[in-house]
PALUMKOL-795490 format. One record per residue (C-alpha): residue number from 1; x, z, y negated. Coordinates in pm, whole numbers, plus 50000, padded with zeros to 5 digits. Example, Ala and Ser with C-alpha at 12.3 -4.5 7.8 and 13.67 -1.06 7.14 Angstrom:
<fikes>
> k; c1; c3; c2
> 1; 51230; 50780; 50450
> 2; 51367; 50714; 50106
</fikes>
This chain:
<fikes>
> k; c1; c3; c2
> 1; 65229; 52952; 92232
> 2; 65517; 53178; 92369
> 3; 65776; 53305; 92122
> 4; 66052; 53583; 92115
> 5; 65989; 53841; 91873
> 6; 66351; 53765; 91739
> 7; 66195; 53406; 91645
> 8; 65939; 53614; 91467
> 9; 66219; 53861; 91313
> 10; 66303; 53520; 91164
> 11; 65997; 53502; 90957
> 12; 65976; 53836; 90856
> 13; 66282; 53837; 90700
> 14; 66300; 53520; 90535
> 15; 65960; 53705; 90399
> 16; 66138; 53987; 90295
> 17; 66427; 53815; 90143
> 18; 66147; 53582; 89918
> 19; 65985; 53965; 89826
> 20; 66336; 54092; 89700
> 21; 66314; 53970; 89341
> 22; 66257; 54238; 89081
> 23; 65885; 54409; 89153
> 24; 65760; 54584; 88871
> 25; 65414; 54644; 89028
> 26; 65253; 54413; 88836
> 27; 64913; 54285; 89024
> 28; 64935; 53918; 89104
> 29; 64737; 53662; 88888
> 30; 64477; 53418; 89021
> 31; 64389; 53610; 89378
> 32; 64092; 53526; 89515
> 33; 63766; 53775; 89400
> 34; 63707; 54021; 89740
> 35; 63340; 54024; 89821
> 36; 63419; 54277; 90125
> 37; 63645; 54492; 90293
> 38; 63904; 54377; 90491
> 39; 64281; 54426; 90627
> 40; 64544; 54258; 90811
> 41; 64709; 54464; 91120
> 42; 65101; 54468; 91088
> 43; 65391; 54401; 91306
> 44; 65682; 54613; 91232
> 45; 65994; 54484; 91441
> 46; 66326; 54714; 91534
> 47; 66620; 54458; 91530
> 48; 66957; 54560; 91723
> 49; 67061; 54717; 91476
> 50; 66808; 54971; 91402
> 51; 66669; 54853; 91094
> 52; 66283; 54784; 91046
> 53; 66110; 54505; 90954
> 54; 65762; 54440; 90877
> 55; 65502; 54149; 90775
> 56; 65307; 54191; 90479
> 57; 65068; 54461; 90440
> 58; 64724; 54295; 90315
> 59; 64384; 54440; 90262
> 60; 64115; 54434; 90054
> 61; 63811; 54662; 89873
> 62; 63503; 54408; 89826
> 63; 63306; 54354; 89513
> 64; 62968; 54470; 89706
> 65; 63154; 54806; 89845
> 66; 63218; 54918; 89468
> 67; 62918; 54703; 89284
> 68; 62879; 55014; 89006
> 69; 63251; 55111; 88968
> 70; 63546; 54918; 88867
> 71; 63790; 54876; 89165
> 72; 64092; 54777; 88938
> 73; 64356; 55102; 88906
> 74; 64231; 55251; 89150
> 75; 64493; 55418; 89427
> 76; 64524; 55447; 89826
> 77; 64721; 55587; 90027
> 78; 64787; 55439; 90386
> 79; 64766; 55679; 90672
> 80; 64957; 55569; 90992
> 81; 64865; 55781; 91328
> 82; 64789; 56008; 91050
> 83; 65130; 56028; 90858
> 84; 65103; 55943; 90499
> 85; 65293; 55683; 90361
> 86; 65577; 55765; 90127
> 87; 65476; 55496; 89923
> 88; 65095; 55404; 89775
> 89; 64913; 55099; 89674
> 90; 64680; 55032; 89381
> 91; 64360; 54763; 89372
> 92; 64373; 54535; 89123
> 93; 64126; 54329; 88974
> 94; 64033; 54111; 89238
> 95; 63969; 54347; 89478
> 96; 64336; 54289; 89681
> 97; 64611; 54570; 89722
> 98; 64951; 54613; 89616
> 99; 65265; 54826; 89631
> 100; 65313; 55037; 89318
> 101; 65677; 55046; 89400
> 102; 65933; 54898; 89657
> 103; 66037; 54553; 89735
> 104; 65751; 54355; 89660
> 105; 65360; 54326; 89618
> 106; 65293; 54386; 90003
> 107; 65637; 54445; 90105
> 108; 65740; 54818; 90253
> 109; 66114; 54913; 90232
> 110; 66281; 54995; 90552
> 111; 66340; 55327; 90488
> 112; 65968; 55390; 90426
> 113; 65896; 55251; 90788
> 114; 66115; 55447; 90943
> 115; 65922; 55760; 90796
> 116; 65630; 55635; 90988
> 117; 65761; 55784; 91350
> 118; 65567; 55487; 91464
> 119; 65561; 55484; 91817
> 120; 65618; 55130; 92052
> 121; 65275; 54916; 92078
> 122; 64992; 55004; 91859
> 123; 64968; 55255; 91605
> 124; 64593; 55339; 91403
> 125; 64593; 55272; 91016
> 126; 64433; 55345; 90722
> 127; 64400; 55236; 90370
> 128; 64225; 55551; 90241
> 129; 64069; 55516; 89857
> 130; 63924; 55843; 89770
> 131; 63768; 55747; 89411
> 132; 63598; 55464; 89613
> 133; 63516; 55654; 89909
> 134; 63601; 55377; 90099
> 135; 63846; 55441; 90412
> 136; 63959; 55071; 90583
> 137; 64128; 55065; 90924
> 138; 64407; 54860; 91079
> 139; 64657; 54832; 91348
> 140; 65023; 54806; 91315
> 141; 65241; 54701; 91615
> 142; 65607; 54808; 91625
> 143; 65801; 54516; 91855
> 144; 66171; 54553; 91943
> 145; 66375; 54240; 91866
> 146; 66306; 54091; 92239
> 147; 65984; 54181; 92304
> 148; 65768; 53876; 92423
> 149; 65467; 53733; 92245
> 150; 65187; 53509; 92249
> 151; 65060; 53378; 91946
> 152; 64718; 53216; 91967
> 153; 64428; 53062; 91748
> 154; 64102; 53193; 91817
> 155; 63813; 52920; 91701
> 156; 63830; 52660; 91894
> 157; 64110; 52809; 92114
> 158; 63933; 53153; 92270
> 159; 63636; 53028; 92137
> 160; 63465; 52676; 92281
> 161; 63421; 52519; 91914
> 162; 63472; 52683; 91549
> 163; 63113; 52705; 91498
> 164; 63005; 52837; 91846
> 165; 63296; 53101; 91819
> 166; 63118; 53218; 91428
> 167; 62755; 53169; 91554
> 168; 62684; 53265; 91912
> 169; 62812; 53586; 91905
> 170; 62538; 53715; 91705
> 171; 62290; 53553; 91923
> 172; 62425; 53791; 92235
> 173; 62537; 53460; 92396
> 174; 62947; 53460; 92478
> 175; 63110; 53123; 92361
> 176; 63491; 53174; 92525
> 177; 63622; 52922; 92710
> 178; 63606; 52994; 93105
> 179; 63908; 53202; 93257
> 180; 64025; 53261; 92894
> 181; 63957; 53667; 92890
> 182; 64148; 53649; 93251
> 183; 64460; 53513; 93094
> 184; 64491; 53698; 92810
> 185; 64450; 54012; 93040
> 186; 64718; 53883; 93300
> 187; 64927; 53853; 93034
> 188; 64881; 54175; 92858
> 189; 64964; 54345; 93211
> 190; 65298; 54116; 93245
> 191; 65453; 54265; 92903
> 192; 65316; 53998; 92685
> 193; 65219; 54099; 92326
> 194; 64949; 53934; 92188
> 195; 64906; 53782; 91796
> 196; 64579; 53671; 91723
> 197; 64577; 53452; 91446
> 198; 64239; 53290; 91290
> 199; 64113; 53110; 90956
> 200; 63841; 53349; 90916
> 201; 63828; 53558; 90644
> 202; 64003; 53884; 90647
> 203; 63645; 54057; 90579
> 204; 63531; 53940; 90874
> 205; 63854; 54076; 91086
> 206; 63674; 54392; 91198
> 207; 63375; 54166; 91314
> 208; 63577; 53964; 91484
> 209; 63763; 54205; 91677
> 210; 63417; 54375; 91806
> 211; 63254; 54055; 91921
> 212; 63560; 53996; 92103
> 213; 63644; 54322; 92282
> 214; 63251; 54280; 92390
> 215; 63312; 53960; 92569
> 216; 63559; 54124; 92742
> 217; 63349; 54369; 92857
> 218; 63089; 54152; 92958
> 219; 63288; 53943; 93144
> 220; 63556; 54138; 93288
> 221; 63431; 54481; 93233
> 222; 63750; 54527; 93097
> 223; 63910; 54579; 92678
> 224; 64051; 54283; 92543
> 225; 64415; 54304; 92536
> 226; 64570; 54492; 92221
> 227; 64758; 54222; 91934
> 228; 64785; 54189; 91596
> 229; 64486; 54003; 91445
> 230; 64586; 53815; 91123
> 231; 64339; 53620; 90927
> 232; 64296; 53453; 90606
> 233; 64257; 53593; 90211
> 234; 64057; 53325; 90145
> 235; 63701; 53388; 89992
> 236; 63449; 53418; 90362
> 237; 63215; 53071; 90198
> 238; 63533; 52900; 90171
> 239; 63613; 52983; 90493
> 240; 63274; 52945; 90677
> 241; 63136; 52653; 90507
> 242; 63373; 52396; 90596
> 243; 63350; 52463; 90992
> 244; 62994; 52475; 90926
</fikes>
């Protein structure tokens, strides 16, 4: 599907406006228990104006990364091209992250983006927890307000079938549709940016991303082209065992 970022810009700040109640850092009741590590990339878009906007930033310490310390309390600091945030998160119980301070639970004030210097395209993150030793990396993408996008599924979409797409992989065996790696590359090269968007579990993002930048290699010899990869907080069983 082919969108405007300004169709996007929509979202975001519809997002943003439902984030702008009072946020006393409270954590969030009823989230899901996090059995591994995992994070969402973000898109940060520049409207006309100038100001910055960005989707939510989501990630996660897993119950088997810390299984002899508590995770809950514990702070990180996020690390972009290796600026430090003005602002940190804290884990709470479940395992998830959330803004000590700003507009909301995953929300990052405008101001506080700008401080990034983040350059156009990608930019590296990380969440960085040093009483966990556990360092979790991302990608956020800063769009201007007309840049172009695709926004695809991956299972069943990239992928030949949901299962194939979770199984073969593993197996060494490729399970993209034909031509599919040489149209996301043709479009990469004509300006396109990509958002990748999947009902796997957000533990599983960084899996995901590997199998599929080694497809590309395989069959193009080439990387598979740079997006924003956004998956699910759901639980990886209640992900996997319905497509299974």
């Amino acid at each position: 599907m082919k969108v405007t970022v300004k169709i996007l810009f929509s979202f975001v700040i519809s997002t943003c406006i439902a984030a702008s109640a009072e946020y006393d850092g409270s954590c969030e009741d009823k989230v899901t228990e996090a059995l591994a590590n995992g994070a969402n990339d973000v898109i940060v878009v520049r409207k006309s104006d100038g100001q910055l906007y960005s989707t939510a930033w989501v990630a996660q310490i897993g119950k088997l990364n810390s299984l002899f310390q508590s995770r809950e309390g514990r702070d990180v600091a996020i690390f972009v091209n290796s600026v430090p945030a003005r602002v940190r998160m804290t884990v709470c119980g479940g395992g998830t992250f959330q803004f000590k301070t700003g507009p909301g639970p995953h929300t990052m004030s405008g101001e506080d983006l700008e401080a990034l210097n983040l350059k156009p395209g990608r930019n590296e993150g990380r969440y960085v927890c040093p009483e966990l030793a556990e360092v979790i990396p991302f990608s956020v993408f800063l769009y201007e307000e007309d840049q172009k996008l695709v926004v695809t599924d991956i299972d069943g979409t990239i992928t030949e079938s949901d299962v194939s797409g979770h199984v073969l992989p593993h197996l060494g065996i490729t399970a993209q549709h034909k031509k599919v790696v040489e149209l996301f590359d043709k479009m990469d090269k004509n300006g396109y940016g990509i958002i990748y968007l999947t009902a796997r579990s957000m533990a599983q993002e960084e899996d995901t991303k590997t199998i599929f930048s080694k497809c590309c290699k395989i069959l193009m010899d080439t990387h598979s082209p740079r997006g924003q990869f956004s998956s699910a907080q759901s639980h990886f069983f209640l992900v996997s065992l319905p497509r299974l």
